[in-house]
C-alpha positions, 0 to 999 in steps of 0.5 A: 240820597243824591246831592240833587235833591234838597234838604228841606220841606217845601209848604205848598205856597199861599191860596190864590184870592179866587180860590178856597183857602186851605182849612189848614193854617200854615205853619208859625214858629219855628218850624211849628205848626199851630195845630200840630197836637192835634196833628199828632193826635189824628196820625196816631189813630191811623196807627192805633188802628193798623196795630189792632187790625194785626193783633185783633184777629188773634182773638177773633181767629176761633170764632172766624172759623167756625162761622166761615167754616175755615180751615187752618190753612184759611185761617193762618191767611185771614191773619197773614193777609194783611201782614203780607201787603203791608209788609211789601208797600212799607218801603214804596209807600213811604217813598212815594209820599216824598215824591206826590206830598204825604198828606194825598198819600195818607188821606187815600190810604186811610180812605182805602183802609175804612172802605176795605174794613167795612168790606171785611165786615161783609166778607160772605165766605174765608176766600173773600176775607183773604182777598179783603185783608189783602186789599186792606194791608196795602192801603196802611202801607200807603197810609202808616208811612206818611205819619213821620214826615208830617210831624216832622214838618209841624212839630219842627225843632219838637219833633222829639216831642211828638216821637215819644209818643209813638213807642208807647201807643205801638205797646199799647195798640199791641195789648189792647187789640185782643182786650178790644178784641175779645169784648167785640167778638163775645158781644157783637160778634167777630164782623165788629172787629173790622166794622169798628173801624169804619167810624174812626177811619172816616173821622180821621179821613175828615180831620185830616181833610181839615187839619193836614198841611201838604208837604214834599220835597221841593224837587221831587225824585222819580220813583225808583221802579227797579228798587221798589220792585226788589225790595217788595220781592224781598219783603214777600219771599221773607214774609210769605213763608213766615206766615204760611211755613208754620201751617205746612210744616216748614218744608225745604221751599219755606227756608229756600225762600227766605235764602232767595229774600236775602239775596233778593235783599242784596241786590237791592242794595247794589242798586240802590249804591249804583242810583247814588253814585249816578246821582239818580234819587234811590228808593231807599237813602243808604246814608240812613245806615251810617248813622249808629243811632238808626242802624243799631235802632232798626236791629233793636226794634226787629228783635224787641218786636220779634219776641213782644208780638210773638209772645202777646200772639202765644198768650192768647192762645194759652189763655183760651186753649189752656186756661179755657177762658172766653175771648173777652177774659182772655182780653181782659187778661192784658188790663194790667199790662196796658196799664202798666205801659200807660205807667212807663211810657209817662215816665220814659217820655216825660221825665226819664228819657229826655233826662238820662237817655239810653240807661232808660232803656236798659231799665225798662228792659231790666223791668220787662225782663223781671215781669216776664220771669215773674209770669213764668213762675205764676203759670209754673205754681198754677197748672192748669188753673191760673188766676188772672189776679196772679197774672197782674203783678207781673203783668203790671211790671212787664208793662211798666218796663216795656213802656219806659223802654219804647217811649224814648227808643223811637226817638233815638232811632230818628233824631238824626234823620234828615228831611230828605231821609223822612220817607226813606225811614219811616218806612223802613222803621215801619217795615223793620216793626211789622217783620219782627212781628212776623217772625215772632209770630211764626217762631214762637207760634211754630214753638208753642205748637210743637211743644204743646203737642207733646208736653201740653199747652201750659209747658209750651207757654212756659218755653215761650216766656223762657224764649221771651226772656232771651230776647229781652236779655239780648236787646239789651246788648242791642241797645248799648250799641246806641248813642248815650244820648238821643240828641247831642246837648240833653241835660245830663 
């Protein structure tokens, strides 16, 4: 960002005598805040509940259609809707919460967020659930993006703390979202998946009333309107034919949009070197992508999220097509592999990481891998009849692997972020996570069809561990791009 903009984050001052003091206390320490587990704890609820609201209808998607009498088309967009919006605010929202204070900006979207999802609930037709899920991806971009700059301002020198655990609950949200998922859809039916979300957001919504200090840049910057515009026509033109290609066959419009995103994409970041150079504020603070850690940690997320989400997305489907399992056993099914992140994320975050940095990752990857290849050979020896009890083992490694890998990366992504560069990196952090997804969830989907159409849905899944695999191995080359250690001075 331009010089003119300082580095610090400005409190709001002390609550005049004749006024009702905020409920929440400022912050003590050096740089805490006195309240910021608690902090911690309400922002990863909002996070929680954006990545169940992307896996969650995976599982619900069969039932959706019959009883809204959906065709594939419509079905494809009840998931993609939500991918859509919050793919293109990503970007803007988190800027914004610079420029009118995070804390407004998150308590408006995780308000918008739990009237949108009780509006899902009630949706009478396919058509209005699209337009809903619309309305309802838009308000998490304003609200995911606010997350990091608020710890960053209560956690002060342990930010690091906080980070940590961002990795392991994203893994987790992954595999617990069609577990969650299943049991609602076989039990109440498939309008819970979206009601369930009503009591947590508005819990959140008064915690966060209570316990949220306001934070901003002293001096905040103009929102930079032509940049957000093109970065939200890039995002859109990328995520579009990611979510609708698959359904229609990946036509010539489908790719020759993708090419527009990416020259859309350029000339974003032309003007966005023009406004620093001119000394204007960008929408995006380019010096971001000088730093080694952040660059190589942005690739690394895009194609570990690209092969994990697509692969939770492919083992749902073999499940309930191949394997013939109801919703709930098919959610069921991922137990081992939460477990088993619960398991690594401790270890990465709490012992491993901050001791022995990047070689962590590359274990995790190692273990993952291992997981993913003993899969391979259970679904191989079993056919068409798999027993979820074979599954576990590697499903449990898998986890564990996955786990150890996510708790220390988000650490590594951030720990050289200025505080003028917060919002700038969350969102495209967010925006990186929520594209691999997309692309995971497109190729892999795309694959798994194809190959099941003419080789059946056990040999399709096979090829989507192989692919899966692949990707594991070359994240691993990714994460040698990154620094040996999160934070110069760590215990060797």
């Amino acid at each position: 960002m331009a010089n003119s903009v300082p580095n610090d984050v400005q409190t709001m001052p002390e609550t005049p005598p004749d006024r009702v003091a905020d409920p929440a206390p400022a912050p003590s320490g050096p740089g805490r805040h006195p309240r910021r587990w608690w902090i911690l704890a309400l922002i990863l609820v909002a996070e929680v509940m954006d990545l169940m609201d992307g896996t969650i209808t995976n599982v619900a998607a069969p039932t959706i259609r019959a009883h809204l009498h959906a065709g594939d088309t419509a079905l494809q967009w009840i998931t993609g809707a939500y991918a859509l919006t919050f793919a293109i605010g990503l970007v803007t929202g988190g800027r914004l919460g610079d420029i009118l204070g995070r804390r407004r900006l998150f308590l408006i979207g995780i308000g918008g967020f739990a009237a949108a999802s009780a509006a899902c609930g009630l949706a009478p037709s396919a058509t209005a659930l699209i337009l809903l899920r619309l309305v309802q991806g838009g308000f998490a971009a304003v609200m995911i993006p606010q997350g990091f700059g608020m710890l960053r301002d209560a956690f002060g020198d342990e930010f690091a703390k906080a980070a940590g655990f961002f990795g392991p609950v994203i893994g987790l949200g992954a595999v617990v979202g069609p577990l969650l998922g299943g049991v609602l859809v076989d039990g109440p039916g498939w309008r819970a998946i979206f009601f369930i979300n009503v009591p947590l957001a508005l819990a959140a919504l008064v915690a966060g009333l209570r316990l949220l200090p306001e934070s901003r840049l002293p001096q905040a910057p103009r929102l930079d309107g032509v940049g957000a515009g093109l970065v939200s026509l890039a995002a859109g033109l990328l995520v579009y034919p990611l979510i609708q290609g698959r359904e229609a066959g990946w036509p010539a419009w489908a790719f020759a949009m993708m090419a527009a995103s990416v020259v859309v994409l350029v000339g974003f970041v032309a003007h966005e070197r023009r406004r620093e150079r001119s000394g204007a504020a960008p929408l995006v603070t380019m010096s971001l992508f000088r730093k080694r850690a952040f660059s190589a940690g942005l690739v690394t997320t895009l194609v570990f999220f690209s092969g994990m989400i697509g692969l939770m997305f492919v083992f749902s489907l073999y499940l309930q097509l191949g394997q013939g399992y109801s919703a709930t056993s098919a959610g069921l099914a991922m137990i081992a592999w939460a477990f088993g992140t619960a398991i690594g994320a401790g270890l990465g975050a709490g012992l491993l990481g901050p001791r022995f940095g990047r070689p962590v990752l590359h274990g995790g990857l190692v273990a993952m891998l291992l997981g993913v290849l003993g899969m391979l050979l259970v679904v191989r020896h079993g056919g068409a009849h798999v027993s979820l009890w074979a599954l576990a083992g590697p499903e449990l490694l898998a986890g564990a692997g996955m786990g150890a890998m996510l708790a220390p990366l988000f650490d590594f992504v951030l720990a050289g972020v200025d505080d003028h560069e917060v919002g700038s990196a969350s969102g495209v952090l967010n925006a990186m996570q929520q594209l691999g997804g997309a692309i995971g969830i497109a190729v892999l989907g795309t694959i798994f069809f194809s190959v099941a159409a003419a080789h059946g849905l056990v040999r399709a899944f096979e090829r989507n561990l192989w692919i899966e695999a692949g990707t594991l191995v070359v994240a691993m080359a990714l994460v040698s791009l990154l620094p040996r250690r999160a934070r110069a001075g760590e215990p060797h």
